[in-house]
N, C-alpha and C positions, 0 to 999 in steps of 0.2 A: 457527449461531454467533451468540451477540450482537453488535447493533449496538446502538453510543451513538445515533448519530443520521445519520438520512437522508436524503442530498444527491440535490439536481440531478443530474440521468443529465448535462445537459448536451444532450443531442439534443433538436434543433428540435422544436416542438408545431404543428399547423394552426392550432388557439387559442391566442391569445398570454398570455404572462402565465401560462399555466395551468403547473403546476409537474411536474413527472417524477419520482418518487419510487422509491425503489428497491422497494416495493410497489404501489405505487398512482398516480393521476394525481387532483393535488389539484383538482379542477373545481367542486367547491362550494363552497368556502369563497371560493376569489377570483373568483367570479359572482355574490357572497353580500356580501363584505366591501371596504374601501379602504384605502390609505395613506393615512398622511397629507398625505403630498406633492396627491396626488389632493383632498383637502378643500381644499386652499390653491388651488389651483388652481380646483374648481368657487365658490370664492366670487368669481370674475368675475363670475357670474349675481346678487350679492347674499349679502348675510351672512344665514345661517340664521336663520327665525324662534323655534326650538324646537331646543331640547339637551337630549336624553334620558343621564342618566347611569347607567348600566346597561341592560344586555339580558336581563335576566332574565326570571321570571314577569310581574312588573309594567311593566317599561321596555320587553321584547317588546310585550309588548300596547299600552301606551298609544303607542306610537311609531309601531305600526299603526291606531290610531286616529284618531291625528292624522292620519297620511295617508288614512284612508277619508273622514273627517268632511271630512276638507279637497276632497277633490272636490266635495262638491255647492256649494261656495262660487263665485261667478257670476265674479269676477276674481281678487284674488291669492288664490293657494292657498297654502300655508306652506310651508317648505322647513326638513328635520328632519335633525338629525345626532344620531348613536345612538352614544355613546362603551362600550365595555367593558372593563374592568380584566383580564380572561384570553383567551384565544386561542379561535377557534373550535374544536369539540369535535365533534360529530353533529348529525344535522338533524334530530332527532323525538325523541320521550321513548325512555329507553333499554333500556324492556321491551319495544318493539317492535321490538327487534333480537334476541329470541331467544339465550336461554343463554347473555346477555355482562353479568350482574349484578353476578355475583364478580369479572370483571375487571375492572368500572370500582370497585369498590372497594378491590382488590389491588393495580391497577396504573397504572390510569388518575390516580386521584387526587394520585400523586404528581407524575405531570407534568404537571397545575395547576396549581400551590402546595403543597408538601409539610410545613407548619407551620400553626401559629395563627394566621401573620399575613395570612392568608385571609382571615379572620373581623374583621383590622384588632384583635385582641386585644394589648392592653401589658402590660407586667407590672409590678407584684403586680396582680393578681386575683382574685378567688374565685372567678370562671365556672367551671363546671366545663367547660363549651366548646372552652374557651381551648387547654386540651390534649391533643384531640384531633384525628384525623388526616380532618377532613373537609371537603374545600375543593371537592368538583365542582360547586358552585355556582358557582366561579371562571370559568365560561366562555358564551359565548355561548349563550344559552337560560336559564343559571340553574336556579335547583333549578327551574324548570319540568320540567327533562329526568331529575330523579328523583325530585319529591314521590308520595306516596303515592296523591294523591288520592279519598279520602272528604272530601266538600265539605258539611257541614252548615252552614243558615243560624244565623246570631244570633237565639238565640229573643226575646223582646218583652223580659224582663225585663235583658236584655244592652243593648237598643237606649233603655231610659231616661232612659239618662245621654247621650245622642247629640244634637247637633241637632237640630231640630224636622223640618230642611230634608232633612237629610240621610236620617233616616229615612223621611221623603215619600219620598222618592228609590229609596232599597231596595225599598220595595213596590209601585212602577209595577207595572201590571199591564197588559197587551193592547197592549203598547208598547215599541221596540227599545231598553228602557234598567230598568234594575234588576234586582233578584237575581233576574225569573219569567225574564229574557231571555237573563243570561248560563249561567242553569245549561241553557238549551236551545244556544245555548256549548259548551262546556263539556263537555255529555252528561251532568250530573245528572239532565235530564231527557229524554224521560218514562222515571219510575224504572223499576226492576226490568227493562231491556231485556236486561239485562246477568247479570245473577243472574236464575235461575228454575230452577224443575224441580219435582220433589216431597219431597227434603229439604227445599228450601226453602220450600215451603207447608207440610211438617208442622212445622217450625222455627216459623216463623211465627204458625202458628196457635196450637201451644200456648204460646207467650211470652205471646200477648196474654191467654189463659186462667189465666197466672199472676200476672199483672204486678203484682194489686191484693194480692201477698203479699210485694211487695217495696213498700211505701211510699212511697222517696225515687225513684223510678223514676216517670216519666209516660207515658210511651208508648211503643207498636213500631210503626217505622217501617221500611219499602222504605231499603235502603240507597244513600244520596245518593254515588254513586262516579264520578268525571267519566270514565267511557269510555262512549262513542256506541257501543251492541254492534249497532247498525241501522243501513241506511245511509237519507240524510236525504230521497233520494229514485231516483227508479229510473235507475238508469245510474253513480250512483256508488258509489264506497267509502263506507264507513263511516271514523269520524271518527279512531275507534281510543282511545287514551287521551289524554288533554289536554297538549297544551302550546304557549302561549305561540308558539315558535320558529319551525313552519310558518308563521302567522300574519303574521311577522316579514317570513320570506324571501319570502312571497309577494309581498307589499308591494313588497320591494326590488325583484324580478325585475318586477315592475309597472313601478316607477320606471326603473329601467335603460333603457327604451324609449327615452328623453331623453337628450339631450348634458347632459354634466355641470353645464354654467352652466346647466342649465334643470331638471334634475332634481332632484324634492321630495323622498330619501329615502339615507342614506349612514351607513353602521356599520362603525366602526373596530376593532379587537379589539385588546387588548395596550396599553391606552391610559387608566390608570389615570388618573381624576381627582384632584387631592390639596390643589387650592383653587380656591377663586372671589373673585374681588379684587373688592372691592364699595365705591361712593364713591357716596355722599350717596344710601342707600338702598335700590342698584341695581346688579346683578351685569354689571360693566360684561369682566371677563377668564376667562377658564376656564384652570386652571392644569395641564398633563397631562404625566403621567411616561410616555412612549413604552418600553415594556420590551423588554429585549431577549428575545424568544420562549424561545430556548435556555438562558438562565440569569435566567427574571422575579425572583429572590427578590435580584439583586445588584443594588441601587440605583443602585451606582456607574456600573453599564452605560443604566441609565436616561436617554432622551433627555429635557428642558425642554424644551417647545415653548408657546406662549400662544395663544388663540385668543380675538380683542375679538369682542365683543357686544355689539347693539343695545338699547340700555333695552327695547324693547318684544320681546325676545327673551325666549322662556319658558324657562327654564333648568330643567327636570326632574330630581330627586333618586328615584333609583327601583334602590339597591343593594339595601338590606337596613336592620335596625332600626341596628345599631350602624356601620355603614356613612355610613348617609345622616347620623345623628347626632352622627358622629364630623366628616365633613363639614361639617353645618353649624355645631357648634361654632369648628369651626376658619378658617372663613370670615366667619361675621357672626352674632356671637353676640346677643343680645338688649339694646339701650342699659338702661343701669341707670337710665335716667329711668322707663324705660317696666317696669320691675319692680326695687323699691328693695331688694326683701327681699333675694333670690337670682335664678340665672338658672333658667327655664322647662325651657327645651332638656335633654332626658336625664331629666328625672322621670318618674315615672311606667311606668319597666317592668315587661313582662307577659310571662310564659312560659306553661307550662301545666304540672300536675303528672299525672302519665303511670302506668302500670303495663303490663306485660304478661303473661298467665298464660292457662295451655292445661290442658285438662283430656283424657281421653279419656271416653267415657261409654258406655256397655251401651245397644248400640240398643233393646232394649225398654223399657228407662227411660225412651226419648223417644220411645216411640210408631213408631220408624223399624223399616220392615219388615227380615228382615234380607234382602230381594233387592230392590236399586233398579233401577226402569225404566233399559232401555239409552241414558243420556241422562248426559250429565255432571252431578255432584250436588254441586252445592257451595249452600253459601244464608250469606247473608250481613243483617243487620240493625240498625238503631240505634235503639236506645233510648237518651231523655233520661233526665237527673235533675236534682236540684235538692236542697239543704242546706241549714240556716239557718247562720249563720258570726257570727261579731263583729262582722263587716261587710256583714252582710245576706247576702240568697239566694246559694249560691254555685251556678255549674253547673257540669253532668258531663254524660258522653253516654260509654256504650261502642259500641265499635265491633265487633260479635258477628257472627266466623265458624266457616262450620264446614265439613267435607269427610268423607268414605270416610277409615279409616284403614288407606289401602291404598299400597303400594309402585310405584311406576314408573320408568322410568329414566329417562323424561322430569323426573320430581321425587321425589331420591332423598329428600328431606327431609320429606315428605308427611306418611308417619305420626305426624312432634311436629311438625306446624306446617301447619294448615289453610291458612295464607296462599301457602304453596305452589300450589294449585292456581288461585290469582286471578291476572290481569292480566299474564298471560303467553301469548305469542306461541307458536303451536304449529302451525308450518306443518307438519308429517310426518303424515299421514292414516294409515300405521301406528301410530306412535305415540300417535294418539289413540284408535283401535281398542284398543290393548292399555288406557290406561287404561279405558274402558269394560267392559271384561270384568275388569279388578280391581275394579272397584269393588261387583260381586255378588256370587257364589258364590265367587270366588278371593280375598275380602279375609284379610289378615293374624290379624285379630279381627273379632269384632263388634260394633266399635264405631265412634261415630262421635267425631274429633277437634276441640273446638271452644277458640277463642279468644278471649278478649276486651280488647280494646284500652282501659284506662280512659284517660280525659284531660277534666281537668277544668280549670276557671280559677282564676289567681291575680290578689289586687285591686292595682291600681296604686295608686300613691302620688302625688296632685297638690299636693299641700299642703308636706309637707314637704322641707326644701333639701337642693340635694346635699351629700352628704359623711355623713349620717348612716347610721351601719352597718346601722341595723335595717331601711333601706327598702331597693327596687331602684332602681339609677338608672345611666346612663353620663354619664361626665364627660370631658373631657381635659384636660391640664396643659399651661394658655396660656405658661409659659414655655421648655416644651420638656423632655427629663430623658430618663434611661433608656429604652430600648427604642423610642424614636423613629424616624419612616422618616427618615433623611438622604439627602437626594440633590445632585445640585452643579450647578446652573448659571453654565456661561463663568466655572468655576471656584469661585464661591460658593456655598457652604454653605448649602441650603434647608430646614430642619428643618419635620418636618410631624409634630406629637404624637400617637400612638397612643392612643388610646381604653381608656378604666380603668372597664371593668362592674364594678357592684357587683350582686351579683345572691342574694335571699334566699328562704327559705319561712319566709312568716307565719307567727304560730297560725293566724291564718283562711286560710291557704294549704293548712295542712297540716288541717284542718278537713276542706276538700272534699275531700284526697285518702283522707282514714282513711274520708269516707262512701260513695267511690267502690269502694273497695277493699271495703267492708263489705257493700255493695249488689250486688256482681260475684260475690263467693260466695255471697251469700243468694237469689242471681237463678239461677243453675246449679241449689241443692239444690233448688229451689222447682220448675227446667224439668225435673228427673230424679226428680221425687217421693221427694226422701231427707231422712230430720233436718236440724238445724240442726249446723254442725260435719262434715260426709261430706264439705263439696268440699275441705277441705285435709289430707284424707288423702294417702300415696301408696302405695294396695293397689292393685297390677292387677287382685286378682280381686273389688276392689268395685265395685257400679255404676257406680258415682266415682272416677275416678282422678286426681288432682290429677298431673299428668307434670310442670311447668315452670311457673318465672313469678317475676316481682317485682316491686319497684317501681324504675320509674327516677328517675337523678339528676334535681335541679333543672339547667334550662336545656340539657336532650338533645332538646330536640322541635324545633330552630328556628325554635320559633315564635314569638320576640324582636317585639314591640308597644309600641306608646304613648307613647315617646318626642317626637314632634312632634305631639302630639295636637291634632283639629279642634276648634274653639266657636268662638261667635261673640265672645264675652270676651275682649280681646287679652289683660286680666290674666290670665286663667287658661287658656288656650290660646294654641298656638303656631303654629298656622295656622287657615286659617277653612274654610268650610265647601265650599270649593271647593282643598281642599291646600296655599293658597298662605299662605306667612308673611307673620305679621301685619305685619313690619317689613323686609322685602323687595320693592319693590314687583316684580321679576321671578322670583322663587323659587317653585318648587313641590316638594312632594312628594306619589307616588303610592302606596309602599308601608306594610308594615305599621305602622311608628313612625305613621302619624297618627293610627289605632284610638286611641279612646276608652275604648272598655272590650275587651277580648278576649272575653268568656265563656269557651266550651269549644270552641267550632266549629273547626277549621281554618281560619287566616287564609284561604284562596286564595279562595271566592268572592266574601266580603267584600272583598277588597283588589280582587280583578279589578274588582269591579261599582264601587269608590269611582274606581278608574284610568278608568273608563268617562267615570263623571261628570265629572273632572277634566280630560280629553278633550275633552269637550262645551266645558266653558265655556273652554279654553282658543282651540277654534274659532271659538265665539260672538265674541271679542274682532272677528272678522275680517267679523264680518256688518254690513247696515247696519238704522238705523232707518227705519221709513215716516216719508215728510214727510208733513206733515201743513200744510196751508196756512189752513185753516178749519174751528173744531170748535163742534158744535151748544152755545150755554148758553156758551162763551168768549170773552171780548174778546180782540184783538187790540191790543197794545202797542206792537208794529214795525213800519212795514209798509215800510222803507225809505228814509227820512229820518228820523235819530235828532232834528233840531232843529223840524221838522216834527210829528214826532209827540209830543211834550212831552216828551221827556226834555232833560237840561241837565246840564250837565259841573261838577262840583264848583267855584267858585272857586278856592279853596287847592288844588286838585289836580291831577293828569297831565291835559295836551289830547289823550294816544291814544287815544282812542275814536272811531270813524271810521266811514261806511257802506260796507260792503267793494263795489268796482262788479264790473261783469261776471261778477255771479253768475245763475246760474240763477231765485232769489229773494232776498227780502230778507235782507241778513245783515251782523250787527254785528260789528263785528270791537274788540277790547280789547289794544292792546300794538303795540309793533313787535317787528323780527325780533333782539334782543339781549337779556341777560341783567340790563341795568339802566334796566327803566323807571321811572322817579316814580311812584309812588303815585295812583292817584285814583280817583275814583268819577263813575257815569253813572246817574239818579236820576229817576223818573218823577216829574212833576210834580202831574200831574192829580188825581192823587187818592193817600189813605191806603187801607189795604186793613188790615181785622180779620180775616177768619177766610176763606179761600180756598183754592184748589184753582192753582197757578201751575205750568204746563208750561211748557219750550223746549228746545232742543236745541243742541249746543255740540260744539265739538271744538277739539285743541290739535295744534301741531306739534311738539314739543320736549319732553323730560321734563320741563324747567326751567319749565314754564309755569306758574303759578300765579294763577289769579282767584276770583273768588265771588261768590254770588248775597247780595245783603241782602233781607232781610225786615223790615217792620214798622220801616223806620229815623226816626230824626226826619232835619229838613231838615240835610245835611251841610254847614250851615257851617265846621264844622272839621274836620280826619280826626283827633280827639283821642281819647284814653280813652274819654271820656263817650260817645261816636259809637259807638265800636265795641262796648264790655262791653254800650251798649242795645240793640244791635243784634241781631239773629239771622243770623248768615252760613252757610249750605251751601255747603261747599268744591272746590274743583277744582287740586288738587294731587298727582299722582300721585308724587311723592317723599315726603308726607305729612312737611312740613319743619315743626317746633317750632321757631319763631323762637326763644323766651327761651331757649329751652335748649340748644339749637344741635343737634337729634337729628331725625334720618330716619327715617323710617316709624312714624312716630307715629300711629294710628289716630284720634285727636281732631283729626288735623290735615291728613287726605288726602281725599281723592275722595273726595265723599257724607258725609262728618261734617257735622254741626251741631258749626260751631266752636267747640274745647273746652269746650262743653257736651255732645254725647251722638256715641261714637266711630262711623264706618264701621266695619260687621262684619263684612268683605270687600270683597276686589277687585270692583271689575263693570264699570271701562271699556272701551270699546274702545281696539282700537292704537292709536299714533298717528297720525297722518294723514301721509304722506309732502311734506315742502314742496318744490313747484316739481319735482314728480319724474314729473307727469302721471296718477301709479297711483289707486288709489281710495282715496278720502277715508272718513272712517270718525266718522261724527256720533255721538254721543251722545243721550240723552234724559233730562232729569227730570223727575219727575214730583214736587211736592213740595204736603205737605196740610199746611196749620196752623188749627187750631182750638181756639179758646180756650188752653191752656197747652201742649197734647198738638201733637206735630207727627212728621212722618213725611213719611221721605225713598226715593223708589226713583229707583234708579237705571241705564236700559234694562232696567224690568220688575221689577229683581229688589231687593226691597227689603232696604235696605245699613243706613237708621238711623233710630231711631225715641224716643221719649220723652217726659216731661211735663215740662214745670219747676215746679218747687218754688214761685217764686213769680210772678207778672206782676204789672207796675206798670197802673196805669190809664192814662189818656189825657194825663195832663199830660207834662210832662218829668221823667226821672228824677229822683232829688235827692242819688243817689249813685253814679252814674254803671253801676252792675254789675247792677241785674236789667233783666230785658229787656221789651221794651214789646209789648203788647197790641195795639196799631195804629199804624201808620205808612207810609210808602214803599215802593215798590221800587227794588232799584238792581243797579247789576254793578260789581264793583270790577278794577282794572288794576294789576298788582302786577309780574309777568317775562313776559317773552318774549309770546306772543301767544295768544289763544281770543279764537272767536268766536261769534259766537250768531247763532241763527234760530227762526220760528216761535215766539215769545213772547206767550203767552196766559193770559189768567187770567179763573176762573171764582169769583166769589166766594159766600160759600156761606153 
């Protein structure tokens, strides 16, 4: 009989909490997941350092990163809450459950979310997305637990437009970080574990013997398919096909080990994020609609609950492209100081344009005997391509399989669809027997069934503003309108604007696809030795039988990119080179909207390997610097009496500048413990410094903190105009606050800028330092080189800003107060709350 839905038996369990179903005993899911009562509760231990928003491909993985990375750190380790928009689902990708394909798209899907508003899709729209019925990504794991997985990298000509850093990054080699590590990850690598036989060597061999007759075509490749068909070492399983979710729950079942207030790792399901309340910069609130499991799509049942955060809390954006974009539009869109034209957020969408078409082909065509060895025969391959377009090279890659066009009841579907016999779970050793013996003498025909998967790239749009029809872009309507999520707290009406994709094919979009599509038939006639014109025939009794295929819509591949895209250019990027927004100082994102360019590849191991990186450095915040007490070739400037050692506190200025005592070493401390100190400055006397090499190290307690190092200053008789525009300031501000204009996160005006002359091009402090709280303090280090007009700024290592100036004054006094001097002072200025400095040295050069 049908049942709606299935209650509590009500009988006692040994384990608590674990649920009695009228099927099953739910035990994974709640040894896996939390309430939220349960997260109120563990934050006695402390407010989380890191909020992962989704548990998908990317928010799975980085959530587990964060927690591996954070073990080897010597004291505080982070503490991670892993928020999910849908209910948990299964614990592994879902071809590893064996002949339940069709039911998770028959049946399962609709008890996710049974609409577009899955996908966060508003209406009018032209996605062709929008209306369709495909939401299993709605659940813990994310499409991790049904992408395809063939994982090709971003070939060189994708990665031009990239970061300089960021591609560094990609190509690590013999080191547990970049695309050589995660596709061993993964199971791309080592290839062809997974695929072999001798289809697939005759396959193989003659593509590569054809190749140079199809042009736009570069090479045959082992196909890059993330399942581990070996196991990694002796005693265990093999890895199986990739997903995210294992990853996840390990972690968690790790963490568990701990009482809640002490435990690093907590995932909520059913706990839609829908804002982040963000003041002076900094995602100070997390806004979440608690759903009711049984009817998610009814708002009104939707709990409000808020969760404060720590400034130095990493707040993680890791749904999806129109997801996390819809997101951040609607939480903290980009100040219009900081881009006059239009807003950034949403330009720049990338799909891919697709095809799918299956031929059957006369095995002596292709060289294939008609009796294959007693071994399963499938062979699979990828060859690149490349177009020239409007917009320059465009890429392609098909995705070329092939099988026996033999019948089994293990896959009744076999004979039109080589993809049948891939990446499926086939525990019945009958069942496998009987394929083996179809696949010889007992085949249907004699032929072999191959596919090829075209998918090439579309170019984004970074230039032009949203709202023009001809580009791609997502947008939302900041006043609110039709198709909105409404939901009500303590009664009040909280509208949250749905997201309006505009989503197109170029000419240069549809470029690659007519060369993909052109290249895909001329590559068949070329591997069956037939005319030009045989593969779109459909004669069974020709060598060639063209059986099925076409092209698909725009925006069917979900592979939605580039929306929040990386540079070091706050103007023309929206996050930097490490995920995090440029005008956020606690915001990150890990998945595909940061891509730069898409090419052809499948996002997945580009997003994993950038989630990696973003991992890293969000870790990194928590490490410390070496002190460094005495360096070869360096004077020392502090050694612990600031009046002693020639420095002197501005006249006209703040007297907070103080030698901090009972420290371990010498250390200046700049500011008291409040939000309104006086202005002033603390200013080496001894001497003017041209062209040097100036280290020290600093840290702050408070977001609000605000100081800076001067360079090259004359004597600070006054803190006027003239003082400052000749000045050279490197900044220490992590709200990056625009005094004249009253706007936050302003990259000319935060940590590591040369003030408002050349911007920081990323985050790179550490946390904050906890005040009076005993935990571990978390120094900083600069390193700053000025020479001659050129100067450059790193900051703990990783250089944040750099530049020439156009002009320098000589040695006199300015005469117009605003170009900046060639030699002068050093000094530290006292602006809010408190930093202090140590190991102060300079090498002049």
């Amino acid at each position: 009989m049908p049942l709606n839905r299935l209650f509590d038996s009500g009988q006692a369990l040994p384990i608590p909490d674990v649920q009695k179903t009228t099927f099953a005993l739910d035990a994974v899911a709640r040894l896996v997941c939390n309430t939220w009562e349960e997260i109120l509760a563990a934050q006695a231990g402390g407010q989380f350092d890191a909020v992962v928003i989704g548990s998908g491909m990317y928010g799975a993985y980085t959530a587990t990163k964060l927690f591996e990375f954070g073990k080897d750190l010597p004291n505080q380790q982070p503490r991670i809450l892993v928020l999910e928009s849908g209910p948990f689902l299964i614990s592994e990708h879902f071809q590893n459950l064996t002949r339940v394909g069709n039911l998770f798209n028959s049946v399962l899907e609709p008890l996710v979310e049974p609409n577009s508003q899955g996908r966060n899709i508003g209406e009018p729209s032209n996605y062709a997305g929008a209306n369709r019925l495909n939401d299993h990504h709605r659940c813990v794991g994310g499409k991790s637990l049904f992408w395809g997985g063939w994982t090709p990298r971003l070939v060189e000509d994708d990665l031009k437009q990239w970061p300089a850093e960021v591609v560094e990054y990609l190509r690590l080699k013999d080191k547990p970080d970049g695309y050589e590590y995660v596709e061993r990850e993964i199971g791309t690598w080592p290839v062809a574990d997974f695929i072999n036989g001798d289809l697939f060597d005759i396959l193989k061999d003659r593509a590569k013997s054809v190749l140079s007759k199809v042009p736009s075509l570069t090479t045959v490749q082992d196909p890059p398919i993330a399942v581990l068909g070996q196991s990694p070492g002796s005693g265990l399983f093999s890895m199986d096909k990739f997903s995210s979710l294992p990853l996840l729950l390990d972690a968690i079942r790790e963490a568990s080990n701990q009482n809640d207030a002490n435990r690093r790792l907590f995932l909520v399901p059913n706990a839609e994020v829908i804002k982040l309340e963000t003041s002076n910069g900094v995602v100070t609130q997390i806004v979440v609609a608690l759903k009711n499991p049984f009817d998610p799509n009814n708002k009104s049942q939707a709990r409000i609950v808020r969760l404060d955060v720590k400034p130095s809390a990493a707040i993680v954006l890791a749904g999806n492209t129109v997801n996390s974009t819809r997101l951040a539009l609607n939480s903290f869109p980009r100040p219009k100081t900081l881009q006059p034209n239009s807003e950034l957020i949403g330009r720049n969408l990338m799909v891919h344009v697709r095809g799918n078409f299956i031929w059957k082909i006369a095995r002596p065509a292709l060289g294939v005997p008609s009796e294959l060895e007693k071994e399963l025969q499938t062979a699979a391959l990828h060859i690149p391509g490349s177009t020239q377009t409007t917009k320059g090279p465009g890429q392609f890659h098909f995705q070329f399989y092939a099988a026996p066009n033999v019948f089994t009841s293990a896959f009744p579907n076999a004979p039109n669809n080589p993809e049948e016999f891939l990446y499926r779970v086939v525990p019945n050793i009958e069942e496998f027997e009987k394929i083996l013996a179809a696949q010889t003498t007992g085949t249907i025909e004699n032929k072999v069934v191959i596919g090829i998967r075209t998918c090439g790239e579309t170019f984004g749009d970074r230039t032009t503003p949203i709202g023009n029809p001809n580009s791609s872009w997502i947008s939302v309507n900041p006043f609110g309108g039709i198709g909105d999520d409404v939901y009500f707290e303590n009664g009040r009406e909280l509208r949250v604007p749905k997201a309006f994709v505009n989503l197109v094919e170029t000419p240069a979009d549809k470029q690659v696809r007519d060369a993909q599509s052109e290249a895909a038939f001329a590559f068949i006639e070329a591997l069956a030795g037939q005319p030009k014109g045989s593969a779109t025939k459909k004669d069974p009794n020709a060598p060639i039988e063209f059986f099925s295929g076409g092209e698909d819509g725009i925006g069917t591949t979900y592979h939605e990119s580039g929306t929040l895209w990386i540079g070091n250019d706050f103007t023309t990027s929206v996050t930097d080179v490490n995920g995090r927004f440029h005008h956020v100082s606690n915001a990150y994102c890990v998945d595909q909207s940061i891509f730069t360019t898409v090419g052809s590849a499948n996002p997945v191991p580009t997003g994993l390997t950038l989630s990696r990186k973003i991992a890293r450095s969000i870790i990194e915040r928590y490490s410390q610097v070496q002190t460094i007490d005495n360096e070869a070739g360096f004077e020392t400037l502090y050694r612990g009496n600031f009046k002693a050692d020639g420095w002197e506190i501005t006249a006209s200025g703040s007297q907070n500048f103080f030698d901090v005592p009972n420290q371990s070493g010498a250390v200046l401390g700049a500011g008291v413990g409040n939000k309104n100190v006086a202005l002033g400055v603390l200013w080496f006397t001894r001497k003017k410094f041209q062209n040097f090499i100036l280290k020290l190290d600093w840290k702050a307690f408070d977001i609000e903190a605000n100081s800076g190092i001067f360079l090259r200053t004359p004597e600070p008789k006054a803190l006027d105009d003239s003082f400052y525009n000749s000045s050279t300031e490197i900044q220490i501000d992590e709200r990056g606050y625009d005094f004249r204009n009253n706007v936050y996160g302003s990259p000319l005006h935060k940590t590591g800028a040369v003030y408002e002359v050349f911007p920081a091009q990323k985050w790179a402090a550490k946390v904050l330092s906890p005040r009076n709280s005993g935990n571990q303090e978390y120094w900083n280090s600069y390193e700053i080189r000025v020479q001659g007009n050129e100067i450059e700024v790193k900051l703990n290592g990783q250089l944040v800003s750099k530049g020439a100036f156009s002009e320098l004054l000589g040695f006199a006094d300015p005469s117009d107060g605003k170009k900046k001097r060639s030699e002068g002072f050093i000094g530290f200025q006292c602006h809010t709350e408190v930093v202090q400095f140590r190991n102060i040295r300079i090498k002049e050069l």
